[in-house]
Every structure is written in C-alpha cells, then in structure tokens.
PDB file of N, CA, C and O in Angstrom:
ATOM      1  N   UNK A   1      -3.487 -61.882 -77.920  1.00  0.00           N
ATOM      2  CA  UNK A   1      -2.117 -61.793 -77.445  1.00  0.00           C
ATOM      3  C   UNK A   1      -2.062 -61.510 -75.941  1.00  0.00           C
ATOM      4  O   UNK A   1      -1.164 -61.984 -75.245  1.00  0.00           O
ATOM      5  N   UNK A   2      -3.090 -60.684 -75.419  1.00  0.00           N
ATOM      6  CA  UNK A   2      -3.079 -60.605 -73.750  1.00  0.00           C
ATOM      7  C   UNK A   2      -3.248 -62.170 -73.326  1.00  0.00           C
ATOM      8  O   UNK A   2      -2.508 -63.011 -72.813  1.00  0.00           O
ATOM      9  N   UNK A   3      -4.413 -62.144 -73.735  1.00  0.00           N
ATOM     10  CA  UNK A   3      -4.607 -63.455 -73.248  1.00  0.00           C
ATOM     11  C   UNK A   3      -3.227 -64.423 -72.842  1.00  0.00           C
ATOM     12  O   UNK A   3      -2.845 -64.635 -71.691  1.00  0.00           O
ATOM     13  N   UNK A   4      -2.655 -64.896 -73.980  1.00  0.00           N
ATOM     14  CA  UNK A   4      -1.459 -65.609 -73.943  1.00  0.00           C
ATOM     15  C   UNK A   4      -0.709 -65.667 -73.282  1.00  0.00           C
ATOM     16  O   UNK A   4      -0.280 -66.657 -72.689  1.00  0.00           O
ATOM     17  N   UNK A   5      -0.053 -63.518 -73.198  1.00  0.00           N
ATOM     18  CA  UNK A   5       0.731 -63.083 -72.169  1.00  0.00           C
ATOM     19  C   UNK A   5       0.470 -63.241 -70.734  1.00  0.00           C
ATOM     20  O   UNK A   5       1.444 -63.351 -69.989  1.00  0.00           O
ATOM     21  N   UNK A   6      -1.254 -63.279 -70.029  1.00  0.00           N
ATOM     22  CA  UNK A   6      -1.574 -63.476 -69.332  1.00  0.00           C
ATOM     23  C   UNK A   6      -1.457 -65.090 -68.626  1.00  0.00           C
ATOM     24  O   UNK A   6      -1.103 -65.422 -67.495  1.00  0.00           O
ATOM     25  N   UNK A   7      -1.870 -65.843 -69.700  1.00  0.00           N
ATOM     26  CA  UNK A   7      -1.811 -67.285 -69.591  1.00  0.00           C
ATOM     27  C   UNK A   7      -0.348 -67.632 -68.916  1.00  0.00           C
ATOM     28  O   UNK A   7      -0.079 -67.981 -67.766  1.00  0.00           O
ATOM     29  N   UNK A   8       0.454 -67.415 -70.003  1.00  0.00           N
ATOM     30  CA  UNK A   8       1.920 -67.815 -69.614  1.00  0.00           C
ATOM     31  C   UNK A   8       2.538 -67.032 -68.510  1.00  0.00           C
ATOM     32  O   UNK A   8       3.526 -67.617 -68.065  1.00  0.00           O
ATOM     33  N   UNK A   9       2.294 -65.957 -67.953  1.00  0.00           N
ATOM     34  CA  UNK A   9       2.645 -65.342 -66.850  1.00  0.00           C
ATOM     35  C   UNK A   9       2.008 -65.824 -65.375  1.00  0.00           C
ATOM     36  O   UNK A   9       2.432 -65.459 -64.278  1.00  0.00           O
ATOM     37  N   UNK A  10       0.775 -66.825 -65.642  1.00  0.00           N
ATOM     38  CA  UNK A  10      -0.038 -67.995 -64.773  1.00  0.00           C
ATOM     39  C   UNK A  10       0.782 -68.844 -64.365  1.00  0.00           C
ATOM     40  O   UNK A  10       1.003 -69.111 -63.184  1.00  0.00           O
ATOM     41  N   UNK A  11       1.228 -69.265 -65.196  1.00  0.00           N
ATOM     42  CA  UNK A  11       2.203 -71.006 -65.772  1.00  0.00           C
ATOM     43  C   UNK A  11       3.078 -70.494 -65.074  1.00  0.00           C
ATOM     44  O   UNK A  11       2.861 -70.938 -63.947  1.00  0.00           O
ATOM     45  N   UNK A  12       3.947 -69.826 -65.033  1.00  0.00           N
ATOM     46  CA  UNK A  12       5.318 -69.664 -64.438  1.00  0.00           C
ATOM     47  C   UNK A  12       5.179 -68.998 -62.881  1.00  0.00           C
ATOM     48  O   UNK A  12       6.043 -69.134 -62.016  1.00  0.00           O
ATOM     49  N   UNK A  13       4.224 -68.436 -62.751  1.00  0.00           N
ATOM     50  CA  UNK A  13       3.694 -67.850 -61.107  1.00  0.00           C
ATOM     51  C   UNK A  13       3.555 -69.501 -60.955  1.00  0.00           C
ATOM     52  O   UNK A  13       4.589 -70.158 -60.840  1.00  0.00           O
ATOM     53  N   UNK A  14       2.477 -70.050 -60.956  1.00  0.00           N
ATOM     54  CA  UNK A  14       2.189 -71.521 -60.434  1.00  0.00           C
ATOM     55  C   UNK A  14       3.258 -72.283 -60.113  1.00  0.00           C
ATOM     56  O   UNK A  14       3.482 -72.843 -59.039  1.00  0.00           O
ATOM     57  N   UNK A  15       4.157 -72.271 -61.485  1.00  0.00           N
ATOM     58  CA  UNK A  15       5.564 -73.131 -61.182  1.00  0.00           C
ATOM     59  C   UNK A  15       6.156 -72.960 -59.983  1.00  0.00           C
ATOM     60  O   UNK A  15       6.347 -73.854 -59.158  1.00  0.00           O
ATOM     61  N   UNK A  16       6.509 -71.597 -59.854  1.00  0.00           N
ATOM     62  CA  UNK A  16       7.344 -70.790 -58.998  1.00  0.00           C
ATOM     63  C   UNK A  16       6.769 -70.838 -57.838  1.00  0.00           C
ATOM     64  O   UNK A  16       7.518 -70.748 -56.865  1.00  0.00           O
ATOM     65  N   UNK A  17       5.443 -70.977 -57.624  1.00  0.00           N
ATOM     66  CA  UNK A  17       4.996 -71.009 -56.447  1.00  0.00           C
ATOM     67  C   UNK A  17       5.053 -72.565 -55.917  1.00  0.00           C
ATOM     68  O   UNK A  17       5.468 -73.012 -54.847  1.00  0.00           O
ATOM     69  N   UNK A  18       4.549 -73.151 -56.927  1.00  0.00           N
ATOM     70  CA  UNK A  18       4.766 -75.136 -56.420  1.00  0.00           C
ATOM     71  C   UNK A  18       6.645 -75.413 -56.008  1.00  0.00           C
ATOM     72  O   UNK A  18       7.101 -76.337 -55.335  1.00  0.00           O
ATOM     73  N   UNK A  19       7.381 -74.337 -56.639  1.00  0.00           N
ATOM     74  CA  UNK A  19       8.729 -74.618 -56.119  1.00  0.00           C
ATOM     75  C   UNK A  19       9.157 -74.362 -54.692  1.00  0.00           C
ATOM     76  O   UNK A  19       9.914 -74.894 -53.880  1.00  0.00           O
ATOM     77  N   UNK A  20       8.376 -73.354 -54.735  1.00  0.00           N
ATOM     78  CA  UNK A  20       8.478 -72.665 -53.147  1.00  0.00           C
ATOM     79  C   UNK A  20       7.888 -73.849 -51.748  1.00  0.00           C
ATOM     80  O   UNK A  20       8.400 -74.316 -50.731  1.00  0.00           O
ATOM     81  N   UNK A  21       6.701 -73.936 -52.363  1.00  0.00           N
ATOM     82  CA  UNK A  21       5.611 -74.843 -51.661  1.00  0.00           C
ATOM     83  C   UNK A  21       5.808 -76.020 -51.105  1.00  0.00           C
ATOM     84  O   UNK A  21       5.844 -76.422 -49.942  1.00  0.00           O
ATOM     85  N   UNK A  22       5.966 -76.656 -52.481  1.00  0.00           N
ATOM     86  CA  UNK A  22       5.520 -78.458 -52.199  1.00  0.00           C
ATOM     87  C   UNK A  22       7.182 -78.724 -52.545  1.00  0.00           C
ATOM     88  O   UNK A  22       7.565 -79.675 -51.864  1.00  0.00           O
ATOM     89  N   UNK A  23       8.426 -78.094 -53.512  1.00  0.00           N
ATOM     90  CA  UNK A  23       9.951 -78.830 -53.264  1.00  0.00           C
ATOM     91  C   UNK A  23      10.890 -77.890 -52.057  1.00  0.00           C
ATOM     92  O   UNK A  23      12.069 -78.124 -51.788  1.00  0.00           O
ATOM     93  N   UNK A  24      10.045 -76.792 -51.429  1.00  0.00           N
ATOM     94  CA  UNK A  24      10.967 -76.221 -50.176  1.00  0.00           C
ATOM     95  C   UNK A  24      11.822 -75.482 -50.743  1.00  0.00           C
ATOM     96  O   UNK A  24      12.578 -75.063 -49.867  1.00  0.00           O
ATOM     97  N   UNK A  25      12.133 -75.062 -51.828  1.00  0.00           N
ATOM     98  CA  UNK A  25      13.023 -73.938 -52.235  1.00  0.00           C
ATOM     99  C   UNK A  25      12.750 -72.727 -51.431  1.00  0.00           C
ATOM    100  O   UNK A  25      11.803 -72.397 -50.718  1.00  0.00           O
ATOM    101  N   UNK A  26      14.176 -72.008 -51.851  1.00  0.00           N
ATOM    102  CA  UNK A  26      13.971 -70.807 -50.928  1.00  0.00           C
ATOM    103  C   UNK A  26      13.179 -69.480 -52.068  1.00  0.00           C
ATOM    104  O   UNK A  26      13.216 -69.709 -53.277  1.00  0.00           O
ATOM    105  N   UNK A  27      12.851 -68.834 -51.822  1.00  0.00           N
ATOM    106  CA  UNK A  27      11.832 -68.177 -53.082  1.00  0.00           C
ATOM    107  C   UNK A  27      12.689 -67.621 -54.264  1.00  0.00           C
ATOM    108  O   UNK A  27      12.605 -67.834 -55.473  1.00  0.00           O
ATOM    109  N   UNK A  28      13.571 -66.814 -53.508  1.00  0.00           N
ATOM    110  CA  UNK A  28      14.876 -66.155 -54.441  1.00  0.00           C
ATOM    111  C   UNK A  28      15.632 -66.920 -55.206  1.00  0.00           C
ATOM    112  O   UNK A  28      16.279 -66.510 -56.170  1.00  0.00           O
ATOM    113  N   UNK A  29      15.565 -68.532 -54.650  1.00  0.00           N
ATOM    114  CA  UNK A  29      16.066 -69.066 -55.913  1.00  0.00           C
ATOM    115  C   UNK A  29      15.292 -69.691 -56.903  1.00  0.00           C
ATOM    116  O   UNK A  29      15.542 -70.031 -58.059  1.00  0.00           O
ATOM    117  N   UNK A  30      14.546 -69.748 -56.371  1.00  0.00           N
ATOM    118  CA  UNK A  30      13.123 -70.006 -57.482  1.00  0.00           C
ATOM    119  C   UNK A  30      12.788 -69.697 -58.170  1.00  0.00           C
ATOM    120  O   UNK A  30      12.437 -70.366 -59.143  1.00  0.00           O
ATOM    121  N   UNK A  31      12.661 -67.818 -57.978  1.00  0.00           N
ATOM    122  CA  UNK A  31      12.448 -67.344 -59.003  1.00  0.00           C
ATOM    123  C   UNK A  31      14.029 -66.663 -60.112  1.00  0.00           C
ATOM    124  O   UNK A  31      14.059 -65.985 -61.139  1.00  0.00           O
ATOM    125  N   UNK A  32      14.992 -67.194 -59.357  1.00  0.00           N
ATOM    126  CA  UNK A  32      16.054 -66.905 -60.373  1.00  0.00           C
ATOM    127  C   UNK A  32      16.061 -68.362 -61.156  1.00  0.00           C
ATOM    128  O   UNK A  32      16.432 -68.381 -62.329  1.00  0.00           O
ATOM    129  N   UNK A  33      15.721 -69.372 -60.614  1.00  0.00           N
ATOM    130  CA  UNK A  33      15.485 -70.695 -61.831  1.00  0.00           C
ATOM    131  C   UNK A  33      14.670 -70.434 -62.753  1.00  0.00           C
ATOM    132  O   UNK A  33      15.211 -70.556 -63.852  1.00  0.00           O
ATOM    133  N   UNK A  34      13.214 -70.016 -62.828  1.00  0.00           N
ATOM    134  CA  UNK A  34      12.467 -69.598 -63.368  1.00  0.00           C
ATOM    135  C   UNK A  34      12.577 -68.669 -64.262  1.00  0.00           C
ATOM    136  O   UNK A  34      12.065 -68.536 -65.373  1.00  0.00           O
ATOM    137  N   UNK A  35      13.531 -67.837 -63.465  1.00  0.00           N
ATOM    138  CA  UNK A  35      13.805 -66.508 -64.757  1.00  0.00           C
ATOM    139  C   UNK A  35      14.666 -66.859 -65.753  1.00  0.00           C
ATOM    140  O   UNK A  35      14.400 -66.554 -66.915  1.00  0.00           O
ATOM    141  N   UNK A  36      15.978 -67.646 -65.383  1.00  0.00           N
ATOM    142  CA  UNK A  36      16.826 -68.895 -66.575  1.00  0.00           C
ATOM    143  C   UNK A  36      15.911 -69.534 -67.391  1.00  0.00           C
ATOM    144  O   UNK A  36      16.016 -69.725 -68.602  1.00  0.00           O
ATOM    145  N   UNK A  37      14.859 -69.906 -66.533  1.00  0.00           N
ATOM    146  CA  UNK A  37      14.559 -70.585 -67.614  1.00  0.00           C
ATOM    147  C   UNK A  37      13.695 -70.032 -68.585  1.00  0.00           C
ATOM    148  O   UNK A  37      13.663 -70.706 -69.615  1.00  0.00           O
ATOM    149  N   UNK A  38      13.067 -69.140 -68.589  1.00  0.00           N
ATOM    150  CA  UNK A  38      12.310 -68.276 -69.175  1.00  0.00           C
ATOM    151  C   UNK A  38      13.221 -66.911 -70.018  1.00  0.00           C
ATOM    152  O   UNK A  38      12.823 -65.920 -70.631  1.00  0.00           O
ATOM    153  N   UNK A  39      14.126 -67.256 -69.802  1.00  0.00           N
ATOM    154  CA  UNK A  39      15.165 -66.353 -70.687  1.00  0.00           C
ATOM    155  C   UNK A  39      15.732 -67.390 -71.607  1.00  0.00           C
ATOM    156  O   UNK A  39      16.156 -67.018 -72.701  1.00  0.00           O
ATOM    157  N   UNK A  40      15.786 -68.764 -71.244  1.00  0.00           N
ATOM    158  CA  UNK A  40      16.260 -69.556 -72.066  1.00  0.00           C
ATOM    159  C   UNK A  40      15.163 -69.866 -73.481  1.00  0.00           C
ATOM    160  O   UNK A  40      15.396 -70.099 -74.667  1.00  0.00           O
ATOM    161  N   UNK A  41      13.880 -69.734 -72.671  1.00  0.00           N
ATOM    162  CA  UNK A  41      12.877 -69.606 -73.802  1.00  0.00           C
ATOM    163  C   UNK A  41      12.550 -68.911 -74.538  1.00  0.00           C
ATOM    164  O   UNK A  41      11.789 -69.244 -75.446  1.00  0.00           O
ATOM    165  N   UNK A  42      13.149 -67.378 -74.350  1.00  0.00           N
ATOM    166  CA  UNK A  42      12.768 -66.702 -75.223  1.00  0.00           C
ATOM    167  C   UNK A  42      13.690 -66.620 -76.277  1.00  0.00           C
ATOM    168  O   UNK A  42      13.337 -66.320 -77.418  1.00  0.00           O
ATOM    169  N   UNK A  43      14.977 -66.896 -75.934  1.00  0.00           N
ATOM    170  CA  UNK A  43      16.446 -67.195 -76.810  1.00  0.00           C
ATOM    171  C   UNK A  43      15.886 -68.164 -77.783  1.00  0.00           C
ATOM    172  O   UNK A  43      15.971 -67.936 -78.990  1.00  0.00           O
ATOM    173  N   UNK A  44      15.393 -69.091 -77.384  1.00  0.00           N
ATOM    174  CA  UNK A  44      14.969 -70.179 -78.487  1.00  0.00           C
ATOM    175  C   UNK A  44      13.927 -69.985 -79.252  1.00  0.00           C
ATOM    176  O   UNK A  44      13.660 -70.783 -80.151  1.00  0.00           O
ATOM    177  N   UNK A  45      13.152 -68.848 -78.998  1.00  0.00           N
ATOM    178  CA  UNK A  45      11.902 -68.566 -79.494  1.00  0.00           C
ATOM    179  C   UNK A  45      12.418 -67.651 -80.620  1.00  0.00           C
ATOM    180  O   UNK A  45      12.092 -67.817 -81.796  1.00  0.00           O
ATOM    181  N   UNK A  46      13.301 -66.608 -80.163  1.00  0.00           N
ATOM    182  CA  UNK A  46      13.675 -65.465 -81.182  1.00  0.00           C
ATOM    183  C   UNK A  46      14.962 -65.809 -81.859  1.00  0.00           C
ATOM    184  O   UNK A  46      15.686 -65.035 -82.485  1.00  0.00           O
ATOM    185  N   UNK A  47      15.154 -67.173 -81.626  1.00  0.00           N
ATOM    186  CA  UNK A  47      16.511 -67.489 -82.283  1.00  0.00           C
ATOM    187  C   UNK A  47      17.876 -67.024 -82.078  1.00  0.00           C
ATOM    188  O   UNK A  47      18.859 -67.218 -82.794  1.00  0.00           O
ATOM    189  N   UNK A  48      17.775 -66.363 -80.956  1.00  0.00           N
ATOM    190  CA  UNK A  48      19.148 -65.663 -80.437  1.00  0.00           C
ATOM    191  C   UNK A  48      18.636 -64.067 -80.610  1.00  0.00           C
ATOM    192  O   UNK A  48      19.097 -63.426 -79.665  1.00  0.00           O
ATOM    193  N   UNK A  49      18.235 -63.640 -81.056  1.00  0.00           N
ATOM    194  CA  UNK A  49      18.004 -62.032 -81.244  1.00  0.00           C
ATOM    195  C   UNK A  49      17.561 -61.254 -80.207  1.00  0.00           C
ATOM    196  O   UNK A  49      16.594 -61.496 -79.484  1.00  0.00           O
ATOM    197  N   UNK A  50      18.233 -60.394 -80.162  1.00  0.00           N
ATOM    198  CA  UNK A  50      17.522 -59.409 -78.875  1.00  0.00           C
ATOM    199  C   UNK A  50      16.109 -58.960 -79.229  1.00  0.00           C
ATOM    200  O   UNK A  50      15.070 -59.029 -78.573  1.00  0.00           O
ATOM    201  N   UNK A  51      16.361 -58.477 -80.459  1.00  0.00           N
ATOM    202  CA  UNK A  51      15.137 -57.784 -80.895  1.00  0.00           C
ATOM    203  C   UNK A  51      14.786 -57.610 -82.482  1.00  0.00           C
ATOM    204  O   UNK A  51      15.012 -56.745 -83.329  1.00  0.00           O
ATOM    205  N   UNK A  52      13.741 -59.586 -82.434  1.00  0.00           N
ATOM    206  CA  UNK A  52      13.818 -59.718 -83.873  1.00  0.00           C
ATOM    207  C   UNK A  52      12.572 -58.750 -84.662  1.00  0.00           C
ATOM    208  O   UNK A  52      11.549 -58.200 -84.254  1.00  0.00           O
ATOM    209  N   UNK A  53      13.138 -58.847 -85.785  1.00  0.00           N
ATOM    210  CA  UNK A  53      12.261 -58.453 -87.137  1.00  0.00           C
ATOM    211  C   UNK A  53      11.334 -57.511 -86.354  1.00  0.00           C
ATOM    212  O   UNK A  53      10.242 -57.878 -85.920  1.00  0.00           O
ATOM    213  N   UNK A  54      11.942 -56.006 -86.166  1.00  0.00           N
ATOM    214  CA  UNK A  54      10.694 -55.051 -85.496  1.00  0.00           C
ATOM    215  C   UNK A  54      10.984 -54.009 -86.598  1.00  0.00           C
ATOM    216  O   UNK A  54      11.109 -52.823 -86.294  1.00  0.00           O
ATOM    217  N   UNK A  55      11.114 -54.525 -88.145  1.00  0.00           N
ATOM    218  CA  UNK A  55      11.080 -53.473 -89.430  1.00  0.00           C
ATOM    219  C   UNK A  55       9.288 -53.726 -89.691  1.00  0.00           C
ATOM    220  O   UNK A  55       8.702 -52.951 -90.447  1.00  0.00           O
ATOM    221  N   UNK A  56       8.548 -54.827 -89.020  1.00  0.00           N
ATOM    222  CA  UNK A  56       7.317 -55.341 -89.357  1.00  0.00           C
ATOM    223  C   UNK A  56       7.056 -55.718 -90.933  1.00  0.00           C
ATOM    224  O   UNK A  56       7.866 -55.582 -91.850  1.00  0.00           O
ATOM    225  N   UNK A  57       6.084 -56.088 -90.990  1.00  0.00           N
ATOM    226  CA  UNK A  57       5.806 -56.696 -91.984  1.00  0.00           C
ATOM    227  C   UNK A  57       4.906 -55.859 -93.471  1.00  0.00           C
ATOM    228  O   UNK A  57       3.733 -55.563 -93.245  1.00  0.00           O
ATOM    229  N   UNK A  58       5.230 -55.662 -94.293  1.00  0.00           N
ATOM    230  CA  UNK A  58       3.978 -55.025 -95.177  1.00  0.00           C
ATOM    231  C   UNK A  58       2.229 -55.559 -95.613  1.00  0.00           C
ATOM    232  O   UNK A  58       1.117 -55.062 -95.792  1.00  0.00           O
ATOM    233  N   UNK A  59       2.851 -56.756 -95.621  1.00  0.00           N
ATOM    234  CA  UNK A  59       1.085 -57.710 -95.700  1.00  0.00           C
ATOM    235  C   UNK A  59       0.392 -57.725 -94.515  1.00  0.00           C
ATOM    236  O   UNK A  59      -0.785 -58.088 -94.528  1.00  0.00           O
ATOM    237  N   UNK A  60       0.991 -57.350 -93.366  1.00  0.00           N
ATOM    238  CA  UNK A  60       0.149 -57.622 -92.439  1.00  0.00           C
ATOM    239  C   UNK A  60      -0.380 -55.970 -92.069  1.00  0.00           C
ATOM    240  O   UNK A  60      -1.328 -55.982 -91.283  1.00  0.00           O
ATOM    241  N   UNK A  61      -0.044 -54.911 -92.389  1.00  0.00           N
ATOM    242  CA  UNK A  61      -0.128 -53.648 -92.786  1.00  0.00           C
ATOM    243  C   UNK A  61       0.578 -53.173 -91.334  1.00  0.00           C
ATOM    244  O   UNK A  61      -0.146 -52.579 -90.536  1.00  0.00           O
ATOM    245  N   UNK A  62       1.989 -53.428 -90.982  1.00  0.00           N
ATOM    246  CA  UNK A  62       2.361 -53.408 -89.586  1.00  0.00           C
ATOM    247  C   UNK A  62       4.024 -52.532 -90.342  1.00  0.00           C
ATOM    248  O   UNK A  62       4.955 -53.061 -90.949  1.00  0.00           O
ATOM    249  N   UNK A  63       3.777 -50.877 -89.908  1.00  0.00           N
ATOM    250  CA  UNK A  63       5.720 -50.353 -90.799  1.00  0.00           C
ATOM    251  C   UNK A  63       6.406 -50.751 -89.640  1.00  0.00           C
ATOM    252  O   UNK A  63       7.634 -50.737 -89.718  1.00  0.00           O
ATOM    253  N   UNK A  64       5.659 -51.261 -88.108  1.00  0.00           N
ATOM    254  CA  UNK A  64       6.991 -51.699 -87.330  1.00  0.00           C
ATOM    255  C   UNK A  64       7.703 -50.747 -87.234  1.00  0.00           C
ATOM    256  O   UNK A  64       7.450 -49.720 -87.864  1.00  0.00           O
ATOM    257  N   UNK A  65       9.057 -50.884 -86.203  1.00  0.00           N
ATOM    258  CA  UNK A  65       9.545 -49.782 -85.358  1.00  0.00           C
ATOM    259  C   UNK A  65      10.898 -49.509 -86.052  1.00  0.00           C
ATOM    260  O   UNK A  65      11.920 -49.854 -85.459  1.00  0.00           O
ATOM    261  N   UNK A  66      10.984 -48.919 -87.259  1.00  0.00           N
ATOM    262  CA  UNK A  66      12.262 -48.805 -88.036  1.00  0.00           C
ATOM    263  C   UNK A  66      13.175 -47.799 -87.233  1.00  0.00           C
ATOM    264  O   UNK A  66      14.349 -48.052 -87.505  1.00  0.00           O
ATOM    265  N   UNK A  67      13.085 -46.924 -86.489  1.00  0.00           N
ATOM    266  CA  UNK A  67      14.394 -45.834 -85.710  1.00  0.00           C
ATOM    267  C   UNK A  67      14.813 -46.617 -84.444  1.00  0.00           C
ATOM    268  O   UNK A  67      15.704 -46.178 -83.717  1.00  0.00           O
ATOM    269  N   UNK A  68      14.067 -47.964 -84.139  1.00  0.00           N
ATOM    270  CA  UNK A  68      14.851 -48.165 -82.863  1.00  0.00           C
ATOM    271  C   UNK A  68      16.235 -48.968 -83.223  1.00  0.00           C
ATOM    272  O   UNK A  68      16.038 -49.676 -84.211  1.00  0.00           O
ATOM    273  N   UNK A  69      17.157 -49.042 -82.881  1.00  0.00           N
ATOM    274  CA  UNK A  69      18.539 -49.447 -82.814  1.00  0.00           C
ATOM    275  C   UNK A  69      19.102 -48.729 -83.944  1.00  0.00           C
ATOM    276  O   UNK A  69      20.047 -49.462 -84.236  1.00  0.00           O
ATOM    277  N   UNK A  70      19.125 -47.733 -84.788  1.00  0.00           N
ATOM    278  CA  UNK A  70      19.111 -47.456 -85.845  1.00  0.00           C
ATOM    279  C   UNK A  70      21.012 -46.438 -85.317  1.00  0.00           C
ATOM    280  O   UNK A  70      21.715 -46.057 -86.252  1.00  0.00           O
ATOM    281  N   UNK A  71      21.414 -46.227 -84.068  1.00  0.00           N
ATOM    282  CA  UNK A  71      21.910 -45.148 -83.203  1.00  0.00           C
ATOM    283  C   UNK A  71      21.574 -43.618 -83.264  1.00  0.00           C
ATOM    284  O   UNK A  71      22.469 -42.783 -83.396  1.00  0.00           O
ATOM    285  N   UNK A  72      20.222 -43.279 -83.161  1.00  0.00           N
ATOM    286  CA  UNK A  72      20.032 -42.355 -83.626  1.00  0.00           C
ATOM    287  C   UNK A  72      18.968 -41.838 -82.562  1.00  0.00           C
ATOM    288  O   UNK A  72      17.938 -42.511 -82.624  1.00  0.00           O
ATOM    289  N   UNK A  73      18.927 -40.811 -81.583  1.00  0.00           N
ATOM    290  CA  UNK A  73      18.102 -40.714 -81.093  1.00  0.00           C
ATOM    291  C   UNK A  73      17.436 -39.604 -81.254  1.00  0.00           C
ATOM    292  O   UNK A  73      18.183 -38.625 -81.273  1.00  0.00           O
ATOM    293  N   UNK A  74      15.979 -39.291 -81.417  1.00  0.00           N
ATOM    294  CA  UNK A  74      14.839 -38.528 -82.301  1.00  0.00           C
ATOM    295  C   UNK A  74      14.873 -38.081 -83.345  1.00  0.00           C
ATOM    296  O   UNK A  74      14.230 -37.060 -83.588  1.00  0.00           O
ATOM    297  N   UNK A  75      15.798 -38.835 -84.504  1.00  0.00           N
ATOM    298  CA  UNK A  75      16.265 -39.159 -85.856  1.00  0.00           C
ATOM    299  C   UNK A  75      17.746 -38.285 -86.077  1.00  0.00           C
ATOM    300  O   UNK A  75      18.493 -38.931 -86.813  1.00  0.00           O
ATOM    301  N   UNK A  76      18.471 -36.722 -85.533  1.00  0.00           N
ATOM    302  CA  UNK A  76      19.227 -36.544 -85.377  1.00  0.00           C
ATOM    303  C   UNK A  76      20.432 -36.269 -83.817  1.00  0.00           C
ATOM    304  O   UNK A  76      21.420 -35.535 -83.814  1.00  0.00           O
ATOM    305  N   UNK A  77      20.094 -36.827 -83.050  1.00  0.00           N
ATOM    306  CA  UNK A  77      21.127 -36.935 -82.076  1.00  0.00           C
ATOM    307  C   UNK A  77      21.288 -38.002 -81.696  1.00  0.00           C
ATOM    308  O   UNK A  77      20.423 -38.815 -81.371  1.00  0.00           O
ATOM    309  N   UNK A  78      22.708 -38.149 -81.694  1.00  0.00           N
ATOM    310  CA  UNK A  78      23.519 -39.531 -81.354  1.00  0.00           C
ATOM    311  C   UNK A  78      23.192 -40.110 -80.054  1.00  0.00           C
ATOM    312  O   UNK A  78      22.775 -39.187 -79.354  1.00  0.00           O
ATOM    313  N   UNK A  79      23.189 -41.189 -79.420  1.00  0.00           N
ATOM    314  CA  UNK A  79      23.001 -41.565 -78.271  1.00  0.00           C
ATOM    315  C   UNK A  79      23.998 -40.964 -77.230  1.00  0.00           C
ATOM    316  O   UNK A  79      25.146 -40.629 -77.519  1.00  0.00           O
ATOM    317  N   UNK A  80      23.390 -40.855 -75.876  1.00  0.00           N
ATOM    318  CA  UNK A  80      24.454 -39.732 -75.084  1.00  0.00           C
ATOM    319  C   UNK A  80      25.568 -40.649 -74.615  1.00  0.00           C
ATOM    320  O   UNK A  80      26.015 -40.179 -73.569  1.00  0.00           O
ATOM    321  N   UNK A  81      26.260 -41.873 -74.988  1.00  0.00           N
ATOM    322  CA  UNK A  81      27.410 -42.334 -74.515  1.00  0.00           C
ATOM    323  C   UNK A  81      28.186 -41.876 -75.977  1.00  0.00           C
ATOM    324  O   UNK A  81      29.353 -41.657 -75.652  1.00  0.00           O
ATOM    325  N   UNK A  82      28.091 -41.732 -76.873  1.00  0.00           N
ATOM    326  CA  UNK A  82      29.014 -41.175 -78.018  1.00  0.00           C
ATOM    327  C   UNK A  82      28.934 -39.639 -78.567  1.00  0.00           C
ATOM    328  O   UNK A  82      28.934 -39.223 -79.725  1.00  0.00           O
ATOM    329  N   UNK A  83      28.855 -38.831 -77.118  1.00  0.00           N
ATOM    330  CA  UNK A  83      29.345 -37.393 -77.603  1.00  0.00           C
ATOM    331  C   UNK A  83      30.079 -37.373 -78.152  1.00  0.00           C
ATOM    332  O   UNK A  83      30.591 -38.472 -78.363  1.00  0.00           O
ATOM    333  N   UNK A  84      30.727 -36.142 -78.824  1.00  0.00           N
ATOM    334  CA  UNK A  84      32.193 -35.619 -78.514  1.00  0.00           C
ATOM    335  C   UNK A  84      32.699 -35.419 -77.237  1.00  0.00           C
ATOM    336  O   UNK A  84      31.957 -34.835 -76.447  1.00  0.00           O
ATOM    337  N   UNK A  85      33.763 -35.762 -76.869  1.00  0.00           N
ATOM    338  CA  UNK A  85      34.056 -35.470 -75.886  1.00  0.00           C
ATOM    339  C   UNK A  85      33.824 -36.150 -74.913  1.00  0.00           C
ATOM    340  O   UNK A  85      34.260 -35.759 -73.831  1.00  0.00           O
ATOM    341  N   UNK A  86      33.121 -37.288 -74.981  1.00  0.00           N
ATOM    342  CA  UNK A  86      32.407 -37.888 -73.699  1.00  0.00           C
ATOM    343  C   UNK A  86      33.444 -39.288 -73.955  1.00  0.00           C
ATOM    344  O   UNK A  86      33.686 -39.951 -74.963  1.00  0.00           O
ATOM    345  N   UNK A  87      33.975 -39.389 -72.350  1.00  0.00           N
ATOM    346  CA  UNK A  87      34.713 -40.553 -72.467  1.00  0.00           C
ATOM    347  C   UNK A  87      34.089 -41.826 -71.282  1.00  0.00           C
ATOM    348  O   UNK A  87      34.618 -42.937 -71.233  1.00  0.00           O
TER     349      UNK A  87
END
C-alpha cells in the first residue's frame, strides 16, 4: 500500500510538474487542476463517500474504526460545537 501511495503521489508530482514546464502554466494553477482532479478521483473511487466502510471487515480480521463519526467524542462527550449553551 506505500508503495502505491508512493507511486501515485510520483504520477501527479510529474504531471504537475510537465504542466508547469513544457504547457507554461502558472504553478498555482496547476496544482489547483491537479488537486480537482484528484479529488474527482477519489469521489469516483469511494463512490461519493467521505469516509467509506471504516466499520472494517471481519474476514479480513480488520474491527476498523467504529467511534469515528459516531458524534461522540472519547465515547461520552459530545462534540464541542453542540454544548449546551453553545451557539
């Protein structure tokens, strides 16, 4: 999985840099094309989800991250934008 992460973080430096380079872009927009488009890929990868299937899997012996989004922060306190009182 490094590997991969590494690989594909190659691919898109290279891109970004051949944009800069050899089509004259200015860098800042280069790498905001790049980042579209690499946000567009991950949308299509996870199917729209912010943050898929992280209950993990049992066959793969993975319990995965069951308290995150759950609103619960260190299993009894609420997240600090929904005090009481907090507007």
């Amino acid at each position: 999985m490094i590997v991969i992460g590494l690989s594909v973080g190659l691919a898109v430096g290279a891109a970004n840099g051949l944009l800069v380079v050899r089509a004259r872009v200015a860098p800042f927009i280069a790498t905001l094309g790049t980042l579209y488009v690499a946000r567009g890929a991950a949308l299509l990868v996870s199917g729209g989800a912010t943050f898929p299937n992280l209950a993990g899997r049992e066959d793969l012996g993975n319990t995965g991250f069951t308290l995150l989004g759950t609103g619960t922060l260190m299993s009894s306190l609420p997240p600090s934008g929904s005090w009481p009182g907090s507007a």
